[in-house]
C-alpha positions, 0 to 999 in steps of 0.5 A: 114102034118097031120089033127092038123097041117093043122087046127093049121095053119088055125086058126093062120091064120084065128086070123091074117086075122079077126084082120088085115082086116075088114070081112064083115061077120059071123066071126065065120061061117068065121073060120068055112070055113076057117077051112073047107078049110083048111082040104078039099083038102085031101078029095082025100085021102082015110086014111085022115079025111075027104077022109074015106067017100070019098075014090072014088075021090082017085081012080078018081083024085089021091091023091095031084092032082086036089084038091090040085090045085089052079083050085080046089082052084078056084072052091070052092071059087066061090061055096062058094060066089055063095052060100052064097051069100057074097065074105068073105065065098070065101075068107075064102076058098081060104085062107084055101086051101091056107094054105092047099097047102102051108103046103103040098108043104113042104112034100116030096111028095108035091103038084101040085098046076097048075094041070093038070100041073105036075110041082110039089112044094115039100120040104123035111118035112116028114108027121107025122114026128118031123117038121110036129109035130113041126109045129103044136105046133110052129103053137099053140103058136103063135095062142096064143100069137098073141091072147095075143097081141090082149089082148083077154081074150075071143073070143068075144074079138076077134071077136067083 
């Protein structure tokens, strides 16, 4: 999936977990990781994003192995809790990486989510194709609409 699809699902996600379950946290510093997770498993990608200041780990890991892995997943979470001193940042990274893996295991490469396993999840969605596109604007308007459910007129509504 492409940079735009991976962040839309990720702030869908981050709406409905921020108004389904009580964070004891930043709620903005909880989508900023959410968010963060939801791109940092590409950086074994030498053309993606974040992988343009990273390319070494490419050449090391390869690309949709260990960091597309629920080890990598497990990692970063613990990095994460261990860091900032509270489970919700954690969290915020398993679910962006989550997100992250579940996309990915659409595309025709797929992903290797028990690395160093080489059983593989993959679909048949074609990265930058119509459906990556398509996911990404189905992935806007539905942020939009679960914020109109929401009756939020502003962020603060959300978040407070």
């Amino acid at each position: 999936m492409i940079f735009l699809t991976h962040l839309a699902f990720g702030l869908l996600l981050g709406f409905l977990v921020l108004k389904t379950f009580m964070i004891q946290a930043d709620l903005w510093f909880f989508m900023l990781l959410l968010l963060i997770g939801s791109l940092l498993p590409d950086i074994d990608c030498a053309t993606s994003r974040l992988g343009r200041y990273t390319k070494p780990l490419q050449f090391i890991f390869g690309h949709r192995k260990f960091f597309h892995s629920i080890l990598f997943m497990a990692v970063a979470a613990i990095i994460a809790a261990l860091w900032f001193q509270n489970e919700a940042y954690a969290v915020a990274m398993l679910l962006g990486m989550g997100s992250h893996l579940l996309l990915d295991s659409f595309n025709f490469t797929g992903t290797q989510p028990f690395w160093p396993s080489r059983l593989r999840a993959k679909g048949r969605v074609r990265t930058d194709g119509i459906w990556d596109v398509a996911l990404f604007a189905i992935f806007i308007l539905v942020t939009f609409w679960v914020l109109y459910i929401y009756g939020v007129g502003t962020l603060s509504g959300l978040f407070g």
